[in-house]
Backbone bond lengths (Angstrom), bond angles and torsions (degrees), N, CA, C in turn:
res aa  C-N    CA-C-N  psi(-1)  N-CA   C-N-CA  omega(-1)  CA-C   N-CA-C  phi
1 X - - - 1.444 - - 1.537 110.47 -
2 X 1.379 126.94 -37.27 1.365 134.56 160.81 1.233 119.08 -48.01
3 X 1.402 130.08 -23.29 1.145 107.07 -175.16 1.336 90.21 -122.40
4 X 1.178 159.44 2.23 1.623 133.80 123.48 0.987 120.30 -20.95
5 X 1.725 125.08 -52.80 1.312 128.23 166.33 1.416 119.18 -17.05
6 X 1.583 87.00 -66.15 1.634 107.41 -149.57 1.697 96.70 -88.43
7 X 1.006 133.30 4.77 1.410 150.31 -178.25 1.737 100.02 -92.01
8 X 1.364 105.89 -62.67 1.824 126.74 167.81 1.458 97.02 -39.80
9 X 1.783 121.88 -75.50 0.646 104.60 -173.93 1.815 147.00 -59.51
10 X 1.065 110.53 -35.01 1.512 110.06 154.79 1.071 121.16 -59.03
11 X 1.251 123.99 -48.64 1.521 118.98 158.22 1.769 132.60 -28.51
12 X 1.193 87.18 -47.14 1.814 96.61 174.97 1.771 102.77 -66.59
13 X 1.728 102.60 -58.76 1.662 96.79 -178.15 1.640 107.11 -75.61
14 X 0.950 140.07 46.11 1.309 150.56 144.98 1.643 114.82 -101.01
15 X 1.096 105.17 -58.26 1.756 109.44 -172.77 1.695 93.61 -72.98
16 X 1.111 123.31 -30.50 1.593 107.31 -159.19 1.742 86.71 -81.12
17 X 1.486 131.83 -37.52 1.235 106.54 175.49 1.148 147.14 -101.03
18 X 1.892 102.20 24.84 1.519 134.77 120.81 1.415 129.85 -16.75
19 X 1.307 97.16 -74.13 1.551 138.06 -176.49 1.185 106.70 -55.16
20 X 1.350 125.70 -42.66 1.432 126.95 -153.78 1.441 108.24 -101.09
21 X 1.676 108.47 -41.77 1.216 123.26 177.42 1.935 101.09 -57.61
22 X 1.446 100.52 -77.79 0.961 101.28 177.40 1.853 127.74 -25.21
23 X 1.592 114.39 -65.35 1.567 106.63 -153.98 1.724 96.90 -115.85
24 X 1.013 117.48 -3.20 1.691 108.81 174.13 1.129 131.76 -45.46
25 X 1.603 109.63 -24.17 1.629 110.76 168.81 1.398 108.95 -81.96
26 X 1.210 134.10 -36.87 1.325 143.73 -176.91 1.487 117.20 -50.62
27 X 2.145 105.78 -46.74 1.120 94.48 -177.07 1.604 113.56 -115.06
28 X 1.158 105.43 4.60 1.528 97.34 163.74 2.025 94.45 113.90
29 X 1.548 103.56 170.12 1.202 108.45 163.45 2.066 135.36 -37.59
30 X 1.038 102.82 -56.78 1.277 118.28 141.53 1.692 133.21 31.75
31 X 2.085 77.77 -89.50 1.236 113.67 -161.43 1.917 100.70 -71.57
32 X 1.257 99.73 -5.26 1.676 115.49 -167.13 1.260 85.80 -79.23
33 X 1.230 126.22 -64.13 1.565 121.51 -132.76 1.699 85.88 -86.08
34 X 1.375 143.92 -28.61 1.265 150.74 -167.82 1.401 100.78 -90.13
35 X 1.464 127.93 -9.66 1.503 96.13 147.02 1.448 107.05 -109.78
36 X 0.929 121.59 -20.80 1.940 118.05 175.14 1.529 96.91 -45.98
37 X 1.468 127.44 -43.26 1.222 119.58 175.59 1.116 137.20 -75.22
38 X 1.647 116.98 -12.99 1.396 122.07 174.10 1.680 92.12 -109.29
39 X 0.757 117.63 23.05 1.831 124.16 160.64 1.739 116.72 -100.90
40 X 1.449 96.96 -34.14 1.084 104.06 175.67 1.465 123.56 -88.70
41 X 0.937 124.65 -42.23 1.268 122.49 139.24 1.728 145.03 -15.46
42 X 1.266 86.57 -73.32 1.996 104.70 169.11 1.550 105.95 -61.07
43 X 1.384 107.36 -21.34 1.434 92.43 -158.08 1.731 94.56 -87.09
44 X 1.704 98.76 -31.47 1.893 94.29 -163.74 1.510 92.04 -79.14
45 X 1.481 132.64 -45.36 2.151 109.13 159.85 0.875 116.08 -28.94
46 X 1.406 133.08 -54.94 1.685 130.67 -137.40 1.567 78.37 -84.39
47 X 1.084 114.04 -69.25 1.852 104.91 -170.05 1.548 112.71 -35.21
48 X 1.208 123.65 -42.62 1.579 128.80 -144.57 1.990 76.48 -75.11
49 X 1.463 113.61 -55.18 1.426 108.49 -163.34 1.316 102.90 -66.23
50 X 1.197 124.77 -36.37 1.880 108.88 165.86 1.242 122.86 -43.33
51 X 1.071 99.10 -55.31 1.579 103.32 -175.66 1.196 110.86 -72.85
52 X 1.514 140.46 -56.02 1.306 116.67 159.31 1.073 116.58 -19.84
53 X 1.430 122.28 -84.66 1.673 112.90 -166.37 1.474 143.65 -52.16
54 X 1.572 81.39 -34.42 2.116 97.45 150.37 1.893 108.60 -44.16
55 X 1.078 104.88 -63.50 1.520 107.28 177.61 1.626 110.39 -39.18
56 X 1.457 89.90 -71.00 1.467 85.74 173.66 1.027 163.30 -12.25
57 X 1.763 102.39 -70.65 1.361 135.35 152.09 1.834 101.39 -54.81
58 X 1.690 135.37 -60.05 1.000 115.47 -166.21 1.625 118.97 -37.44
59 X 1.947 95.70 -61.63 1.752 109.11 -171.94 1.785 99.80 -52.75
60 X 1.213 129.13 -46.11 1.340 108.73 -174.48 1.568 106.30 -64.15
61 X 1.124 126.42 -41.96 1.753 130.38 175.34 2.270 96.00 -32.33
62 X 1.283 102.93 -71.62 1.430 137.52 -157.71 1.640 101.91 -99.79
63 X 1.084 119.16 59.62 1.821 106.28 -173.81 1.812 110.61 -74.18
64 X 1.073 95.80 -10.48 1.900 93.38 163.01 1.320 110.51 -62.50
65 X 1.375 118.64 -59.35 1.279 104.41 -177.02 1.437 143.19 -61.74
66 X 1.432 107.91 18.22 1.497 134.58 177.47 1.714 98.08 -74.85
67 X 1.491 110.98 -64.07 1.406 108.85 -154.04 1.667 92.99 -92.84
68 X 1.139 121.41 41.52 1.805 107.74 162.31 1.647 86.03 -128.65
69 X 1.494 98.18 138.86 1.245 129.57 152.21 1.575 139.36 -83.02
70 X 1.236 121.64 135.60 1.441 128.98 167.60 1.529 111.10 -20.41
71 X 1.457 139.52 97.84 1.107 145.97 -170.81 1.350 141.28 62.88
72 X 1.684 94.44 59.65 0.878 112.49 -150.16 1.830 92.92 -123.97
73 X 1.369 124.94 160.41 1.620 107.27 -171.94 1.824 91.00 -110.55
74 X 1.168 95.54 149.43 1.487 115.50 -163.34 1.608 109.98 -121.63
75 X 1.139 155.03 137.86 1.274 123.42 141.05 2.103 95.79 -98.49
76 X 1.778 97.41 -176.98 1.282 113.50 -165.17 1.077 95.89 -141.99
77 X 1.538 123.85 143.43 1.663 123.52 163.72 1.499 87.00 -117.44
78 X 1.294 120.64 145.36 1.805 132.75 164.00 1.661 108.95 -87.86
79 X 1.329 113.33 156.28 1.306 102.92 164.14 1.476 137.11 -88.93
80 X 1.353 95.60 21.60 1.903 123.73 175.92 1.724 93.02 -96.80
81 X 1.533 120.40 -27.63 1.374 106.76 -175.27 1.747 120.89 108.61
82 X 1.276 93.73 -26.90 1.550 88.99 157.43 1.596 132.43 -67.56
83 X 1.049 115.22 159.03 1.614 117.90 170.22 1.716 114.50 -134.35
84 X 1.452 98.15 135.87 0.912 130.00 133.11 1.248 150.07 -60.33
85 X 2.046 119.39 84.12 1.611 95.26 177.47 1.194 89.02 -137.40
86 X 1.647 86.85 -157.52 1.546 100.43 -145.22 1.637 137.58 67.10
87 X 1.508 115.03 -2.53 0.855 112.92 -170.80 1.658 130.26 -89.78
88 X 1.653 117.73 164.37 1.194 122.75 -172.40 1.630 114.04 -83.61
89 X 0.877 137.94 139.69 1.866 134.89 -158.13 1.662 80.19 -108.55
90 X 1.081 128.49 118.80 1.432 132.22 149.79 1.910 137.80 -96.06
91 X 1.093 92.49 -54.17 1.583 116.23 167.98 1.262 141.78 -135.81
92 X 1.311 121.61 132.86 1.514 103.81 174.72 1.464 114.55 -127.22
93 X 1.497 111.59 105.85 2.003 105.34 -169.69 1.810 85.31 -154.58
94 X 2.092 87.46 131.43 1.256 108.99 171.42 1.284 121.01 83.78
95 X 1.166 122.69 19.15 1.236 121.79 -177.08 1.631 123.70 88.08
96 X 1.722 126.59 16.51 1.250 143.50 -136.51 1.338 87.53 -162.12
97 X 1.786 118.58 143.86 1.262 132.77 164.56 1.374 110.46 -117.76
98 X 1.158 125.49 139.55 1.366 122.50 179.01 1.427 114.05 -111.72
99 X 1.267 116.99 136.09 1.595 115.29 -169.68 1.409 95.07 -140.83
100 X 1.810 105.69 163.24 1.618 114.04 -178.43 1.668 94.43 -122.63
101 X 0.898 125.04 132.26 1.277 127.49 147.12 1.352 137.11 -29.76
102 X 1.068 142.71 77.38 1.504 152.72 -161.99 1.260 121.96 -41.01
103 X 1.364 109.63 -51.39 1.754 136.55 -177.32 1.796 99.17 -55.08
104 X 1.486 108.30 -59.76 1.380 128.35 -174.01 1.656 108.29 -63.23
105 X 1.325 128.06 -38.85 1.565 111.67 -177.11 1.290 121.41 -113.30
106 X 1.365 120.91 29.21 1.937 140.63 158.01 1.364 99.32 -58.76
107 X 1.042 116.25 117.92 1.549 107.85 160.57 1.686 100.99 101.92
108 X 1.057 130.04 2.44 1.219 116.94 -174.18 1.574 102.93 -133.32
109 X 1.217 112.32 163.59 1.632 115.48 -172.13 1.243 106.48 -104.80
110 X 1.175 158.18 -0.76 1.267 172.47 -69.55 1.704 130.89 143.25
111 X 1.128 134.57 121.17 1.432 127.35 172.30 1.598 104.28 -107.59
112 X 1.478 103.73 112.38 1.350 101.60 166.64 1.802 127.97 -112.74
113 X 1.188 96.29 154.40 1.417 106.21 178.76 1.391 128.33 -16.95
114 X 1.657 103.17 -60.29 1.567 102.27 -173.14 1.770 114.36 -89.60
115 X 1.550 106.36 19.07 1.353 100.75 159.95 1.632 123.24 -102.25
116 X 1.560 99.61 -7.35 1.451 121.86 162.83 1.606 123.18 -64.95
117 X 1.270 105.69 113.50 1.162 116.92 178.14 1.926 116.64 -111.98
118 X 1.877 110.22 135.26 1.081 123.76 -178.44 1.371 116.44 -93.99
119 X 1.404 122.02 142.34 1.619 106.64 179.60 2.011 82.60 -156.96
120 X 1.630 84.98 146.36 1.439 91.43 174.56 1.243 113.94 -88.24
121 X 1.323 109.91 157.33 1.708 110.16 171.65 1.005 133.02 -42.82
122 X 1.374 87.13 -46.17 2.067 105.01 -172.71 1.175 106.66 -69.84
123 X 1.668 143.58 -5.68 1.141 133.98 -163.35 1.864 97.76 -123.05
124 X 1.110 119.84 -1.30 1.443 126.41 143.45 1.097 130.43 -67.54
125 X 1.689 118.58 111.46 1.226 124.05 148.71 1.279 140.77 -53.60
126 X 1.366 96.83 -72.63 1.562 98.61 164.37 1.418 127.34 -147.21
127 X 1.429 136.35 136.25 1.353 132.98 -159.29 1.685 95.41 -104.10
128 X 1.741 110.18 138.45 1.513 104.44 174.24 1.701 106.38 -147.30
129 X 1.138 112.75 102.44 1.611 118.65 170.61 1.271 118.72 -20.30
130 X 1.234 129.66 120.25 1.378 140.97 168.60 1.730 106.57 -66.50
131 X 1.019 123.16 130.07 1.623 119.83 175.45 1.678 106.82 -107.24
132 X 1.202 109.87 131.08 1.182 113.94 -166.65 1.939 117.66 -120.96
């Protein structure tokens, strides 16, 4: 289904620079801004449905990561064997989980960057909710 998308989408920037080539002298300045706008358009749908379905496909890949929530404490085993716990579950986009370090943001009012840590999916073993 993703790559219909992405099939659609070239498709749209194909015909629109059809369209443009073709009749822009005919109809005047205009005719520019009325496809820049139906370009702009198709293009910010066509993305939104990519990315949905990227999602998609991830949680079915990973169906744990359905039932954890935005700040929620997680631990992680890697498939190198290290672990990760204690940790804060922040994001999940692109194939990448984003986590905060737990130990590091007690006491502070703020979540910053360099206590944020990236890890790819594929290098997760297994994710298991901390109960608190």
């Amino acid at each position: 289904m993703k790559s219909l998308f992405w099939f659609l989408k070239i498709a749209v920037y194909m015909g629109c620079y059809l369209l443009f080539t073709t009749y822009w002298r005919h109809y005047g300045w205009w005719f520019i801004v009325v496809i820049a706008l139906i370009l702009i358009i198709s293009d910010i749908f066509l993305t939104k449905k990519i990315e949905y379905y990227e999602r998609e496909q991830t949680l079915e890949k990973y169906p744990r990561l359905k039932n954890i929530n935005e700040g929620q404490s997680i631990s992680i085993v890697l498939k190198n064997g290290d672990k990760l716990t204690n940790v804060i579950y922040f994001l999940l986009d692109n194939g990448r989980i984003y986590v905060y370090d737990a130990s590091n943001l007690y006491g502070k009012q703020e979540k910053k960057t360099k206590d944020m840590t990236s890890i790819k999916l594929k290098k997760i073993k297994s994710i298991m909710v901390v109960d608190e």
